[in-house]
N, C-alpha and C positions, 0 to 999 in steps of 0.2 A: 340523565336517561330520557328515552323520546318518551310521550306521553300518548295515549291510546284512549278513545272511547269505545266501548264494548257495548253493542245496541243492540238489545233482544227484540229479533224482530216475529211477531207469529202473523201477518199479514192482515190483521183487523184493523178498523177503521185508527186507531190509536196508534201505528205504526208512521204512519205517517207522519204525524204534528210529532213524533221521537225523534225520528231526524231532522225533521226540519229542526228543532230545537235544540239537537247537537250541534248541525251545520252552524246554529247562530251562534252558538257560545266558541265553536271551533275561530270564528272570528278575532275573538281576542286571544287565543293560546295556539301555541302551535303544537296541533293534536294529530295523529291520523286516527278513522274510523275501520271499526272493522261490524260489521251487520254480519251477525250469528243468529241461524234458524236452526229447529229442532225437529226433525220431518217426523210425520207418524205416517209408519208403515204398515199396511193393511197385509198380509202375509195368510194366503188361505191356509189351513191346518194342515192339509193333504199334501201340500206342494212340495218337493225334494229341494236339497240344499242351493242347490244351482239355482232354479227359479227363484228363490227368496232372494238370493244376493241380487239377483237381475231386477227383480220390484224393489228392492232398496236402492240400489244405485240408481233405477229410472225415476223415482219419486224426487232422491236427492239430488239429480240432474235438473228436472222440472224445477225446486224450489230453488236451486242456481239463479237459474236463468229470469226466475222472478223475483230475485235479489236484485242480479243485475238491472234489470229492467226499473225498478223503483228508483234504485239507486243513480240509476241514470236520468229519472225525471225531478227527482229533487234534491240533488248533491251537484254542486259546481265544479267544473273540471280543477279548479284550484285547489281542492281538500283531497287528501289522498285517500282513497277506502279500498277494503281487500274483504275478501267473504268466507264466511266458515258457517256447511251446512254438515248437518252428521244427525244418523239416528240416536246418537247416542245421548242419554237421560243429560239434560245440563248439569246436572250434580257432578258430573264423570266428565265434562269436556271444556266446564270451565276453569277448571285447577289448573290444563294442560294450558291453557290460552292464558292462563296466568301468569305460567312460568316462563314465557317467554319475556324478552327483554326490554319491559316498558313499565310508565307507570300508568296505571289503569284505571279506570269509572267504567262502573257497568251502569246503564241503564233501561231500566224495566218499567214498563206501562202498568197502572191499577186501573183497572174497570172496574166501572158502577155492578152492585150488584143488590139484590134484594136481600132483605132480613135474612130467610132461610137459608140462600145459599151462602151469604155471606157468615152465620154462624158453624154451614157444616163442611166448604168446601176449600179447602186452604189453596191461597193464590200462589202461580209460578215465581211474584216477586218476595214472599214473603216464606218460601220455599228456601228460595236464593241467599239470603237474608242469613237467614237460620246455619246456613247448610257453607258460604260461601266466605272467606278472609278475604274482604276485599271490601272498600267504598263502593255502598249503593247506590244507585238515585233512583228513589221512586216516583214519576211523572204521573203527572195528570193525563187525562184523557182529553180536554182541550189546548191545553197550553201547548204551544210552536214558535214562541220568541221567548228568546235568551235575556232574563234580566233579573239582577241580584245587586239592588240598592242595600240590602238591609239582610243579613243575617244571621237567623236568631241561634243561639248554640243554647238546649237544654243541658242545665248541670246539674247533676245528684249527688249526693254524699258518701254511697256503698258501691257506686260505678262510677270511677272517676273518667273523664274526657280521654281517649287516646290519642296524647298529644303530638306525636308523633303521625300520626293517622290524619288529624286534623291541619296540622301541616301540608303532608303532601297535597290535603284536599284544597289547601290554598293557594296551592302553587298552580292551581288551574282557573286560578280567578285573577281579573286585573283587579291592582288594587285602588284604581283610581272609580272616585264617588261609591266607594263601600265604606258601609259602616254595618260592624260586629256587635249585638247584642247576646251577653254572657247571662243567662235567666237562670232562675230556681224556681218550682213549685212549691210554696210549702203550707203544711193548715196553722192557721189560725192560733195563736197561742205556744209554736213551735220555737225552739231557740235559734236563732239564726245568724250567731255572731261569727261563729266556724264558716259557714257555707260564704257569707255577707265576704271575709277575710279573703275566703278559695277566688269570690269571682272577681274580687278586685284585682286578687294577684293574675289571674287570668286576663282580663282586661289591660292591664301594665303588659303583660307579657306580648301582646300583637298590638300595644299602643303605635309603635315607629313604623311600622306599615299599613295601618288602617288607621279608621276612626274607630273607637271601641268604648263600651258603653257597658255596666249591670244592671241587673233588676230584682228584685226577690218580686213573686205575686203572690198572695196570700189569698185564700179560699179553702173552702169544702169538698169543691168538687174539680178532682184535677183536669178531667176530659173538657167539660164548659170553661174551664179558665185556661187551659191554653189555648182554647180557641178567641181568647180576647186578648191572648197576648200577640196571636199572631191574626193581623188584620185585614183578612184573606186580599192582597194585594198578589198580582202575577210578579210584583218586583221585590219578594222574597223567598227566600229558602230559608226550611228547617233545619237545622243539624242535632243528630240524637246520635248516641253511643249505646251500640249491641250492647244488651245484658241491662239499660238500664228499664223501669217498671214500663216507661213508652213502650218497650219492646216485650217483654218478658209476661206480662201480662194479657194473658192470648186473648178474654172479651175485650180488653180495654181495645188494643193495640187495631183489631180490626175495625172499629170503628175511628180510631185514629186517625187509619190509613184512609178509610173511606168514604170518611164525614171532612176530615181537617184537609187529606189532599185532593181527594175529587171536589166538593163541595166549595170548599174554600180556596180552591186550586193556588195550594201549596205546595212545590216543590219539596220529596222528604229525602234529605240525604243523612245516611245511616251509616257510620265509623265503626270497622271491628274493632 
């Protein structure tokens, strides 16, 4: 099946280093992109049906042609990209873009954001996340080169790895100078002979195409200690599985998102 990046673009400064950092990974696979905007339409109250349609098609025209226009200054005539603008909520237009006949990475930009709004305001990638069956990648806001020497796969005990998932997510990586670390968090004092078993057998299992490697880390505090597992280098990615405490855990998770991959600008790529 042809293979698809799906790039949420809203036209902020972070849109930018998104493609370019598709374009660079589209290098080693063969991908096409497709750049999906989400237009917000301003629609006076008073205005009759006709007029409305006429302000949504002229907005989604305008964000067209400023698709086009990006897409033209930082995409190579050698990568193929097609465009999808619609007012419609991404919840309701990515399903449809889904089921079309590819396999697919969506990815979405995290902006920096302050304490406040970062405790009360839920982000469009983590919206997606929640809301979307499908491999996420959530980017940093400077990162624009494609590089993935090392990485990390978190494993849990009550949310196993969707193996399956993680697969196809490999089928979009060359496998030459990668190497897979298979992690666990656990505290102090925990048994670890089960989980120790799981990540070996997982490790064997993607031995004859990577380099592959485990680790158990041990601490108190899960948030500070993945962050020493992962050594804010641009030539790694995270790999977490929906439903596990990374994710599930609503204070944890945005500070995750917004300490471990802006901060530490880590790529987080999320398995349903």
């Amino acid at each position: 099946m042809k293979k698809r990046f799906i790039i949420l673009i809203d036209f902020s400064a972070s849109s930018t280093n998104l493609i370019k950092y598709a374009c660079e990974w589209s290098k080693e696979v063969n991908v096409e992109l497709l750049l999906v905007h989400q237009t917000l339409v301003l629609k006076p109250s008073l205005t009759d049906t006709q007029i409305r349609q006429q302000l949504t098609q002229q907005t989604n025209d305008e964000a067209l042609n400023k698709l086009k226009d990006l897409a033209k200054k930082l995409i190579p005539p050698t990568v193929k990209v097609s465009f999808y603008v619609s007012e419609e909520n991404l919840q309701l237009s990515l399903p449809k873009l889904l089921s079309e006949p590819f396999d697919n990475l969506i990815f979405s930009g995290i902006k920096r954001k302050g304490l406040f709004k970062k405790l009360l305001l839920p982000s469009v990638t983590l919206q997606i996340i929640d809301a979307i069956e499908n491999i996420t990648v959530a980017m940093p806001v400077e990162i624009n080169t494609f590089s993935h020497e090392k990485i990390f796969v978190a494993v849990t005990e009550k949310h196993p790895l969707n193996i399956l998932e993680l697969n196809k997510f490999l089928s979009f990586i060359d496998r030459d100078n990668t190497e897979i670390i298979f992690f666990h968090l656990t505290k102090p004092y925990e048994k670890t002979v089960d989980i120790e078993k799981h990540l070996r057998e997982l490790s064997g299992l993607f031995v004859d195409k990577y380099n592959t490697s485990f680790a158990i880390y041990e601490g108190n505090d899960p948030f500070n200690d993945i962050k020493k597992v992962i050594n804010n280098k641009i030539d790694e990615l995270l790999i977490v599985q929906k439903g596990s405490r990374l994710l599930t855990d609503q204070l944890f998770r945005k500070f995750l998102i917004d300490e471990l991959v802006n901060e530490g600008q880590t790529p987080l790529v999320v398995l349903p």
